[in-house]
C-alpha positions as CSV (number, residue, x, y, z in Angstrom):
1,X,-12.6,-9.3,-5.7
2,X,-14.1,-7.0,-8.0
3,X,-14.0,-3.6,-7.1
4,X,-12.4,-4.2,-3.3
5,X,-10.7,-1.4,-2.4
6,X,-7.6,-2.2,-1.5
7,X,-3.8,-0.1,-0.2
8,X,-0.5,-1.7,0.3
9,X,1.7,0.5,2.2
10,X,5.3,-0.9,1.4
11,X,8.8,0.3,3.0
12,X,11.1,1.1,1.0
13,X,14.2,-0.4,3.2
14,X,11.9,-3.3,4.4
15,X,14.6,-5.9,5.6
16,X,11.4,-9.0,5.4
17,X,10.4,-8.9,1.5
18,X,12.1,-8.4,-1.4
19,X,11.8,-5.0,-3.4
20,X,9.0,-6.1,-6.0
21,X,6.8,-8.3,-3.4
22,X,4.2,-5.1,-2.6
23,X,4.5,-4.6,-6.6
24,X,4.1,-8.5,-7.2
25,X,1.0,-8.5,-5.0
26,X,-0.8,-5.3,-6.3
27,X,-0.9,-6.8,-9.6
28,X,-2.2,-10.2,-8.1
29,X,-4.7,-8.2,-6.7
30,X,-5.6,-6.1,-9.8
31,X,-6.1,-9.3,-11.5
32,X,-8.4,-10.3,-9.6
33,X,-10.4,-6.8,-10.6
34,X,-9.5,-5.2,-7.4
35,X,-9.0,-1.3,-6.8
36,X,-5.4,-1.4,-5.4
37,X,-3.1,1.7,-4.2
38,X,0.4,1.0,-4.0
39,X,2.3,3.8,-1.7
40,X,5.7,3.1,-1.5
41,X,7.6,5.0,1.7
42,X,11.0,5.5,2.8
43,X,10.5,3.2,5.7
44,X,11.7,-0.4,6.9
45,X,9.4,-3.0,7.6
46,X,7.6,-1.6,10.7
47,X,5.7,1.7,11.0
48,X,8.0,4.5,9.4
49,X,9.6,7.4,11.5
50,X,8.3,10.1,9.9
51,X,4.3,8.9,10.2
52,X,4.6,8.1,5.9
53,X,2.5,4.8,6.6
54,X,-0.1,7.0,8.7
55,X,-0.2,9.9,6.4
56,X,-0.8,7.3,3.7
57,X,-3.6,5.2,5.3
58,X,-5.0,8.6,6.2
59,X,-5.0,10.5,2.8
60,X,-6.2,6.8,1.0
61,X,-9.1,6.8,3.4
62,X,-10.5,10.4,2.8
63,X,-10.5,9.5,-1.1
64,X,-13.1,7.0,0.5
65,X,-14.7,8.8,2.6
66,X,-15.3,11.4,-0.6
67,X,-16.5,8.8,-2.8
């Protein structure tokens, strides 16, 4: 996967996975020579109240859009 960019948007109350799972699978994916983001938001496991997941995915694809 070398230089795939990648984002993992993970809630921070997500009932499904456990705490360090987006963590565990970043560094899987760095591994594998990946670009990874990691954003972290105070959300569950679905999309997040306050638009964080959306505001994310939005801000991580202008850094690619600027590239």
């Amino acid at each position: 996967m070398p230089a795939k960019r990648i984002l993992i948007v993970a809630g921070k109350r997500d009932e499904r996975r456990r705490h360090d799972d987006a963590a565990v699978l970043a560094e899987q994916l760095h591994s594998a020579e990946a670009i990874v983001s990691l954003h972290v938001i105070d959300a569950g496991h679905g999309w997040a109240q306050d638009d964080g997941d959306i505001a994310s995915a939005r801000s991580w694809l202008a850094t690619l859009a600027a590239a």
